[in-house]
N, C-alpha and C positions, 0 to 999 in steps of 0.2 A: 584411875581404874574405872573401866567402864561398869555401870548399874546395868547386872543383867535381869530379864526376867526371862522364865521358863521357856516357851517357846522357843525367844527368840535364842535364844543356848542352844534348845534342839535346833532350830533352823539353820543356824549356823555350823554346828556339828555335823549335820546330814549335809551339808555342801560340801564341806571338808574330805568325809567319808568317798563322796562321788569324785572326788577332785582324786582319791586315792584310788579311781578304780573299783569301787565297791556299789554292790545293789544295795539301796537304803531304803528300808522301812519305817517309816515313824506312827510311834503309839499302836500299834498292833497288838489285834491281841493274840496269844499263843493258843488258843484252841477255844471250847465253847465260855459262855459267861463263866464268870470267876477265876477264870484262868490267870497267870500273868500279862501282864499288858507293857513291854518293854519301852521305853521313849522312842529308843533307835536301834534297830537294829540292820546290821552293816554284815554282804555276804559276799567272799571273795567271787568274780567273776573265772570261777576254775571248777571243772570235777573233780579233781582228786584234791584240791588244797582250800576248800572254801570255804572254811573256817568261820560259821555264824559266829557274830559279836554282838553282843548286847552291852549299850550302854544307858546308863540311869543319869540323867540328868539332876542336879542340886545344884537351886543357888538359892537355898540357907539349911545354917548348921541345924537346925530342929527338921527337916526332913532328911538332913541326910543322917542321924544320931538314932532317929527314929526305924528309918530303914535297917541298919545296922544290928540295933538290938532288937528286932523281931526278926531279922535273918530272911524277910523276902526276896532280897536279891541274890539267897542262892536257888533259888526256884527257876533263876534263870539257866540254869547248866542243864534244865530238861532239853534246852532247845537249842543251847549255845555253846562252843568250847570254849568260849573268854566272857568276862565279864569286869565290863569297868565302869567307875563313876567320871561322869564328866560334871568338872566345875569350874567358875570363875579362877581366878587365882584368887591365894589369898582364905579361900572358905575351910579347905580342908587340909589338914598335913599328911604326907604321906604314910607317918608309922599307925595315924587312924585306919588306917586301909586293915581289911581284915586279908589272912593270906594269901587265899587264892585268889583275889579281886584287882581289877587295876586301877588306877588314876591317871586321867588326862585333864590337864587343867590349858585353860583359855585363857590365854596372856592377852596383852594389848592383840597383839596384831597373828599370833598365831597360838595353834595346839601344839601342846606338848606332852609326852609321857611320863610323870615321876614317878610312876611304879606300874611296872608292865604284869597283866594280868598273867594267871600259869593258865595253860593249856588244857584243857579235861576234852579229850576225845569224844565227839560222839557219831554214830553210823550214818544217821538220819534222822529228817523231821518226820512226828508224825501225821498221822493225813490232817487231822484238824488243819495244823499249821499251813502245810501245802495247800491246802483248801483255801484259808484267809491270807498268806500271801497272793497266792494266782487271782483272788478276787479282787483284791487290791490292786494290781497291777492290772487289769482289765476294767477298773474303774466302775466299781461297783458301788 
């Protein structure tokens, strides 16, 4: 089992995500200071189906028990219709997953789903958002 460290999880996630087809964000943050700050977020290349993803990156169980019991990662459904934890294999079990949340864990050699987040609809980002992605992507 490989030893991951943060980043390179997200690095590796956000390759994954593009290799799906998906516009990837990393470490963004969702609107002005104190906002959420998601690790990755992943946006179907569609108008009508494009379904922003937020995933939270953990590799150890004291950030991700932590996250959990103060409930910050439902902060992300302001911005997102899914939300999942990405980790190692091995870090987290699936029934830890709170309901609406998903898990995709990183095997040796690929991502997998063990528990697929539920769906929460939402219309649109709001401008903040649009603002700091388009700044992002214009390389600001």
């Amino acid at each position: 089992m490989t030893e991951w460290k943060h980043d390179q999880l997200l690095n590796d996630l956000a390759d994954y995500c593009r290799k799906q087809g998906k516009i990837v964000f990393r470490d963004q943050n969702m609107g002005p200071a104190g906002t959420p700050r998601p690790d990755v977020l992943a946006i179907n290349k569609s108008y009508n189906r494009w379904n922003p993803t937020v995933f939270e990156i953990k590799v150890s169980r004291a950030d991700f028990l932590s996250d959990i019991k103060s409930g910050k990662w439902t902060k992300y459904y302001d911005a997102a219709t899914r939300v999942s934890f990405a980790v190692p294999a091995g870090l987290v079990k699936k029934t830890e997953i709170p309901d609406k949340a998903g898990l995709i864990v990183r095997h040796d050699k690929v991502w997998r789903y063990a528990k697929k987040p539920t769906v929460e609809p939402i219309d649109n980002f709001d401008r903040w958002l649009w603002m700091a992605l388009l700044m992002q992507l214009d390389g600001w």
